[in-house]
C-alpha positions in Angstrom: 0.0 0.0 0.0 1.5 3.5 -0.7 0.3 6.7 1.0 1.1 10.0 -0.6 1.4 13.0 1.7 1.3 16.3 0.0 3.6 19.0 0.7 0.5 21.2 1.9 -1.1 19.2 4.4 2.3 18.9 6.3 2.8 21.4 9.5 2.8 25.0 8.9 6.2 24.7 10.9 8.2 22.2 8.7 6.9 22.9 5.1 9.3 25.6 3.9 11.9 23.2 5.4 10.8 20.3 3.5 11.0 22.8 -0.1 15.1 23.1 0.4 15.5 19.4 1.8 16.6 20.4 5.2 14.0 18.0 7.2 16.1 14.7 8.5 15.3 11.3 10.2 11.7 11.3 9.1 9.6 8.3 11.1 6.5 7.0 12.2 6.0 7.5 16.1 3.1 5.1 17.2 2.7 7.0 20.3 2.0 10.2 19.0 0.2 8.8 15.7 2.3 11.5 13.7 4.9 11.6 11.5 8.3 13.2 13.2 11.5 14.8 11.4 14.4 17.3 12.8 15.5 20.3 11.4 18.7 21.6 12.8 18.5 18.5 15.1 15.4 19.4 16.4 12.7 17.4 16.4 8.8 18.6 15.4 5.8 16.7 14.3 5.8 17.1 10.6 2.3 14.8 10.0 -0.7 13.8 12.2 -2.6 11.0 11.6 -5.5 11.8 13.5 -6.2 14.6 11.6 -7.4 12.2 9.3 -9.3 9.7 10.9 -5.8 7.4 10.6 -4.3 5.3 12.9 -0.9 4.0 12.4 -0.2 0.5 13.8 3.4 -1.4 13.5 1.9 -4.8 14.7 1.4 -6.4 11.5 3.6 -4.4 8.7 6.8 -2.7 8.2 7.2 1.3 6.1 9.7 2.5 3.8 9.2 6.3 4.1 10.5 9.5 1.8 10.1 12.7 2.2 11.3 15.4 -0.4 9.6 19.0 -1.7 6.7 17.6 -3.1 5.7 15.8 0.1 5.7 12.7 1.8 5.7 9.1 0.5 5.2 5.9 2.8 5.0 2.5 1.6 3.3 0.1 3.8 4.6 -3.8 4.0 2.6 -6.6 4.6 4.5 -9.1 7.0 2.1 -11.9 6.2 2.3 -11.5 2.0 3.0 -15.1 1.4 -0.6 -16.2 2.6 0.1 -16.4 6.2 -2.8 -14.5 8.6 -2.2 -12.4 11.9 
């Protein structure tokens, strides 16, 4: 599955950082439900999941996630793709 985050509903505080590549270390924090990254080495909540009704759960996949000017991009793994059920 592959989740595309535009550039405009990221925070207020990190989008300008996100048009000259300056955000780093961009995860998935299940505690918070958000999306974190650092600029300058410190850290803000880039993305919030509950904004949208979403909640993010690690139990059962893995993510690859990118983040560049035009937005955010996660791809979501399923750990059970060869048949197998949770």
């Amino acid at each position: 599955m592959t989740i595309i985050i535009p550039i405009e509903k990221l925070s207020e505080e990190t989008r300008p950082y996100f048009k000259f590549g300056s955000v780093s270390g961009l995860c998935i924090d299940y505690a918070t439900n958000a999306i974190h990254g650092y600029v300058g080495g410190v850290e803000h909540i880039v993305f919030r999941f509950k904004d949208y009704g979403v909640y993010m759960d690690n139990r059962y996949n893995s993510y690859e996630l990118t983040g560049g000017s035009a937005g955010i991009l996660i791809k979501i793994h399923d750990c059970f793709q060869n048949g197998n059920s949770h």
